[in-house]
Legacy VTK file of the C-alpha trace (Angstrom):
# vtk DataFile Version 3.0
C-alpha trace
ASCII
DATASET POLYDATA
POINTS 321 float
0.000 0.000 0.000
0.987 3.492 -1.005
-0.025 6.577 1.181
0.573 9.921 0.795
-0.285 11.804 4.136
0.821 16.019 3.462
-0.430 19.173 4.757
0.635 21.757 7.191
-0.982 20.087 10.307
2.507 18.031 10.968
1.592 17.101 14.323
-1.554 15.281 13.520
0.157 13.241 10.905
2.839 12.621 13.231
0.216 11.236 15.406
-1.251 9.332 13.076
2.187 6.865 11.816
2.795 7.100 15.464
-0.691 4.799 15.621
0.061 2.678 12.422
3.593 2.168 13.822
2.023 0.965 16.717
0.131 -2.140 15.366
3.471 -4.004 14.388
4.106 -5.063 17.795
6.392 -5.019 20.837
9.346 -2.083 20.531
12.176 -3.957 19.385
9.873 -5.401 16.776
8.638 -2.093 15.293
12.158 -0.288 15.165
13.081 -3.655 13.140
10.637 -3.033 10.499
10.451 0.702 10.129
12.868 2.417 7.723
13.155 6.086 7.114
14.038 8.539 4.385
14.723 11.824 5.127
18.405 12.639 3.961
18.203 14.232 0.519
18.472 13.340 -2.421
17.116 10.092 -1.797
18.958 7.061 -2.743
16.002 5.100 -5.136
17.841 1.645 -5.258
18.323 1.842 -1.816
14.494 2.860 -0.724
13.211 -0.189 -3.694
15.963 -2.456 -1.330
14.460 -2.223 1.915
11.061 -1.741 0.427
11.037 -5.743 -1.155
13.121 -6.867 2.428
10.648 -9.436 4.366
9.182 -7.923 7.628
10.703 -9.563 10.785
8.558 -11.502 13.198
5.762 -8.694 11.702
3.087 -9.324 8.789
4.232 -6.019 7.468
6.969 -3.378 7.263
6.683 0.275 7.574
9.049 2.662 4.796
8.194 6.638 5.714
9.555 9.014 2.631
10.120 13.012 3.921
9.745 15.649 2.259
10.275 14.313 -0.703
7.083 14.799 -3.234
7.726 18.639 -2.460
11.016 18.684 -3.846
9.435 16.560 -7.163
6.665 19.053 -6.937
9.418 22.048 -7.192
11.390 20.801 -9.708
14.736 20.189 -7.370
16.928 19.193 -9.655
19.159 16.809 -7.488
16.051 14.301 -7.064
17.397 11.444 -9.230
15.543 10.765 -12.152
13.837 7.195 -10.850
11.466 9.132 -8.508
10.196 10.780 -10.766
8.413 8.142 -12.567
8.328 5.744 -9.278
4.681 4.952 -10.252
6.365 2.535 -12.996
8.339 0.468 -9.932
5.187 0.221 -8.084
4.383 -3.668 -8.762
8.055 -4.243 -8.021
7.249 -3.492 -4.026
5.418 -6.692 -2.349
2.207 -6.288 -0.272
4.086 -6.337 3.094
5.449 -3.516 2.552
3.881 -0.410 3.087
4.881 3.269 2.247
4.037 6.238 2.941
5.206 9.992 1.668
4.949 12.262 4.556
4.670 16.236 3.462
4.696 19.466 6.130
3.237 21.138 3.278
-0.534 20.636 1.208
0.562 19.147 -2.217
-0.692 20.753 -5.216
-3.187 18.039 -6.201
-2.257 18.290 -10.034
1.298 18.583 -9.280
3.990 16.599 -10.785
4.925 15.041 -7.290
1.676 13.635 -7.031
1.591 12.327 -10.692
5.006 11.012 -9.821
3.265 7.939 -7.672
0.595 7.242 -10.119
-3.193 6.695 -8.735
-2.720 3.637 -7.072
-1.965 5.285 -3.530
-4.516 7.031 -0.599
-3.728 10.398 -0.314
-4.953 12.095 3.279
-4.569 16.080 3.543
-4.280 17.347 7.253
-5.211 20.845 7.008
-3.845 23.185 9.666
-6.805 22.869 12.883
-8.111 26.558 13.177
-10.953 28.226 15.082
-14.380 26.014 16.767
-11.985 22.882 15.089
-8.728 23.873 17.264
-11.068 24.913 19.849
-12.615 21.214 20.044
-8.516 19.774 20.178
-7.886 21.238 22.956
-10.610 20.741 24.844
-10.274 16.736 24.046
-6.731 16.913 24.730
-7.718 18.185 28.529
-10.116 15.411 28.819
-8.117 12.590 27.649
-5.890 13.746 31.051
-8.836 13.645 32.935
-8.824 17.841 33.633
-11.165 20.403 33.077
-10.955 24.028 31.628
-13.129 27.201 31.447
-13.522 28.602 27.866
-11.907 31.952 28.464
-8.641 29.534 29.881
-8.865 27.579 26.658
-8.748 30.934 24.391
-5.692 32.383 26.081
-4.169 29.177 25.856
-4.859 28.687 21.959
-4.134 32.718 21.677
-0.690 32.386 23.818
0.460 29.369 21.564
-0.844 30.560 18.412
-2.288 27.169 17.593
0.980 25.492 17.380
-0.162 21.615 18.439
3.104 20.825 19.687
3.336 24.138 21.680
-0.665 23.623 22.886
0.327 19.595 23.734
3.305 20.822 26.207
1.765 23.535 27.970
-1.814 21.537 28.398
0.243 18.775 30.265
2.596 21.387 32.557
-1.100 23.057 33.255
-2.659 19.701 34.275
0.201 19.034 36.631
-0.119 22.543 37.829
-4.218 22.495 38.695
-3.958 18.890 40.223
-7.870 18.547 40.437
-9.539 22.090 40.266
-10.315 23.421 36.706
-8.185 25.314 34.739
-8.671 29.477 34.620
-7.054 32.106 32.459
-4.898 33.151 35.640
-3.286 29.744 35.442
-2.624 29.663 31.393
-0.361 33.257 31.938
1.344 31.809 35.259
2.321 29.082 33.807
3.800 29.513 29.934
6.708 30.621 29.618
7.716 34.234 30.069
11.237 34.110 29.200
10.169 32.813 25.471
8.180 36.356 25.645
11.738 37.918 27.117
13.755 36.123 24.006
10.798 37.597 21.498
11.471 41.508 22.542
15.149 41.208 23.213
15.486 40.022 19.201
12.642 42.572 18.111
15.397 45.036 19.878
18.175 43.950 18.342
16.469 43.852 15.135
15.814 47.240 15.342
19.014 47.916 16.903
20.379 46.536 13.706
22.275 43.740 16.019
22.465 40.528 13.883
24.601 38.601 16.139
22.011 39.561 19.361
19.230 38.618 17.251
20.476 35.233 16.614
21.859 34.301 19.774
17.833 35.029 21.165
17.166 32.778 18.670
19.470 29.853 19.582
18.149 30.201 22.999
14.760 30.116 22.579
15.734 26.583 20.364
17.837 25.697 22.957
15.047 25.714 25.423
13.258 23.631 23.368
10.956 25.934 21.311
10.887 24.481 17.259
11.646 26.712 14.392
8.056 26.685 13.885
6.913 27.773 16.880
9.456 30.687 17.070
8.171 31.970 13.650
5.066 31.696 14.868
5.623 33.586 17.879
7.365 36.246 15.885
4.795 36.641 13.701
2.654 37.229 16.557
4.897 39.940 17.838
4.604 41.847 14.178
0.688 41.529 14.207
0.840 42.729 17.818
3.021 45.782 16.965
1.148 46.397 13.912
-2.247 46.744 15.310
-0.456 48.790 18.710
0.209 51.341 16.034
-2.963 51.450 14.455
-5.106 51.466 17.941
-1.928 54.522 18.980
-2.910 56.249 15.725
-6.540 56.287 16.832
-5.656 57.635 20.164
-7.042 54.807 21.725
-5.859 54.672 25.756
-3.138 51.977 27.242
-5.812 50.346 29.194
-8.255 50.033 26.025
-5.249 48.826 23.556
-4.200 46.010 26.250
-7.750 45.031 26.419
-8.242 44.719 22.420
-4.800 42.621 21.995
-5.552 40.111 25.318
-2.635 41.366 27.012
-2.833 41.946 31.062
0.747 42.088 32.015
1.651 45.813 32.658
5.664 45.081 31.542
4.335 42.802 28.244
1.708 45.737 27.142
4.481 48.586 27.968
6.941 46.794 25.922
4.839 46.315 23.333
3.347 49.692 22.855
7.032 50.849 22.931
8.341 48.770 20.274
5.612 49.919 17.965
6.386 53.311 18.232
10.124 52.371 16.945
9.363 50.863 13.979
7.280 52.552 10.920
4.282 50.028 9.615
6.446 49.757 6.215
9.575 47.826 8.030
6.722 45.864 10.044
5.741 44.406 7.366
9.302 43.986 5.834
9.746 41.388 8.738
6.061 40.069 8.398
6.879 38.908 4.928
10.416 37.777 5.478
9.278 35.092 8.287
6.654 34.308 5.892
9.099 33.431 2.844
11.034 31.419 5.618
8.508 29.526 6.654
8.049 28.479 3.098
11.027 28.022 2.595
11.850 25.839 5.358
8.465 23.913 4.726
9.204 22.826 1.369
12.739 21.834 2.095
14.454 24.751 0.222
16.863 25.848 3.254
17.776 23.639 6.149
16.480 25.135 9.534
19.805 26.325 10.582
20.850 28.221 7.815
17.006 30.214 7.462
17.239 30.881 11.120
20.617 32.483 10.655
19.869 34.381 7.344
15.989 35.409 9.163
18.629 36.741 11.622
20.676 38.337 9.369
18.226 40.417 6.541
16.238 41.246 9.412
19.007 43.364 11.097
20.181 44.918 8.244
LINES 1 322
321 0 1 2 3 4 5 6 7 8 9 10 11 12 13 14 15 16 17 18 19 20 21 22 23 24 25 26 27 28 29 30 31 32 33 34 35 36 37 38 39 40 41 42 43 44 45 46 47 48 49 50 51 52 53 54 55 56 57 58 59 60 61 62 63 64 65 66 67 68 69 70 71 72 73 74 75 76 77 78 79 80 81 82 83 84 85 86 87 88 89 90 91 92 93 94 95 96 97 98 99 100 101 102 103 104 105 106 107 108 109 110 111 112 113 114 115 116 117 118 119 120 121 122 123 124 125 126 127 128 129 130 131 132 133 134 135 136 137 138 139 140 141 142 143 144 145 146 147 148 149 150 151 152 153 154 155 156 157 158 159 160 161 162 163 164 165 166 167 168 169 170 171 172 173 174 175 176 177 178 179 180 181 182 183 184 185 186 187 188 189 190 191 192 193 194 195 196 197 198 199 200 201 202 203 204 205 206 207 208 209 210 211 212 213 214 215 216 217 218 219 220 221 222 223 224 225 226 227 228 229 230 231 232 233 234 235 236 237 238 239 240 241 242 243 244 245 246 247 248 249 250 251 252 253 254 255 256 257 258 259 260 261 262 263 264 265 266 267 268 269 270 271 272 273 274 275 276 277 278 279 280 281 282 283 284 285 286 287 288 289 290 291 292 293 294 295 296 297 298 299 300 301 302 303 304 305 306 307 308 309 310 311 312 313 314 315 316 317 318 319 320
């Protein structure tokens, strides 16, 4: 069997070969018969190898492909020439084996990297959870630990991660530990994440505007250090922008500190002060400069263009200039 599981929701499909991975069996068993292909350019001989080898004390063996349709899709031209007609090697690969193409990006459905694999595969799209859909998540994810949580606690939560699933998934289990039995409030959800990831966020804003390239990555290194994914720093940056962007607007409109901090969700005195003052540094033009460099990035990154290091160094870099 040949599946195809892409789209931007990575953790769900993470989730979801974590399940299939599952059904083989005991641990040693399933780490026998799982293979994985994620250096490119993918060695073809080598992936048709392992895919005929005979599963081990399992009725099946699992091969997972990376990122590698995208780079079809995009016309990479160090993708050797076998993958791109792979459908024709399809009867070659016995029924015990199955394989699956795993994308962090939604597939063009006419696209050559899809036409590369031929029709005989099931193609599943996770779309990106957002709004009542994200909403529902989390509020599943609290009840499969057996905790509880007001609706205003589950919107700061979701607004605080920025829908990041791997960012909600971590801070859902610190704030279950945290509430022991009693429901969870909004006082608990800004308690508990993280404020020096919001301390790392301003301190490269600063030296972004400070023209600092070498402060700007080293707050980036740290926040990865402590564990936050490229992804999730984007996406907090991002948030930053839009933040700053609308401070201006609401400053423009001579809108009051108290009213601004009330229209963004922000209660912290320091946080909204900070804010408000890096708005007032930058003009809405260079805002959006940055807005649509950690966009390209994130594009970048997604469809395997630039490794994570070297984006998170040259985000660093044009940013400062």
């Amino acid at each position: 069997m040949i599946r195809v599981f892409h789209g931007e929701d990575s953790y769900s499909i993470s989730q979801e070969i974590r399940k299939i991975k599952s059904k083989l069996g005991l641990n040693d068993v399933i780490s026998s018969n799982v293979s994985y292909f994620d250096n490119h350019p993918i060695n073809f001989h080598e992936f048709l190898s392992t895919s005929k080898a005979i599963p081990f004390m399992s009725d099946r063996r699992i091969i997972i492909v990376s990122n590698l349709l995208s780079k079809i899709q995009n016309k990479v031209k160090s993708i050797p020439g076998e993958w791109l007609e792979f459908y024709k090697y399809i009867d070659e690969i016995p029924p015990t084996s199955e394989i699956f193409f795993v994308e962090n990006i939604e597939l063009k459905t006419n696209g050559i990297g899809l036409k590369s694999i031929g029709d005989q595969c099931e193609i599943k799209n996770f779309k990106k959870k957002k709004g009542y859909e994200l909403e529902s998540w989390i509020k599943n994810k609290i009840l499969e630990l057996n905790a509880k949580a007001s609706p205003n606690a589950i919107k700061r939560l979701l607004w605080m991660t920025s829908g990041d699933l791997y960012a909600l998934e971590n801070e859902i289990n610190k704030l279950t530990l945290y509430v022991e039995d009693r429901e969870i409030e909004v006082s608990d959800v800004n308690i508990l994440i993280s404020s020096s990831r919001q301390s790392n966020i301003f301190l490269f804003i600063d030296a972004v505007m400070d023209k600092k390239p070498g402060v700007a990555l080293n707050e980036l290194y740290s926040m990865i250090l402590d564990g936050v994914s490229i992804g999730q720093i984007i996406n907090m940056l991002a948030r930053q922008v839009r933040l700053l962007i609308l401070c201006k607007d609401f400053l423009n409109k001579n809108l009051s500190r108290e009213e601004i901090g009330k229209r963004i969700f922000i209660n912290n005195n320091f946080v909204l002060e900070k804010t408000l003052s890096q708005s007032n540094r930058f003009d809405l033009e260079n805002l959006i400069r940055i807005q649509n460099k950690l966009l390209s990035t994130d594009i970048s990154i997604k469809t395997g263009s630039m490794d994570q290091r070297t984006a998170v160094e040259i985000l660093a870099s044009e940013l400062s200039k």
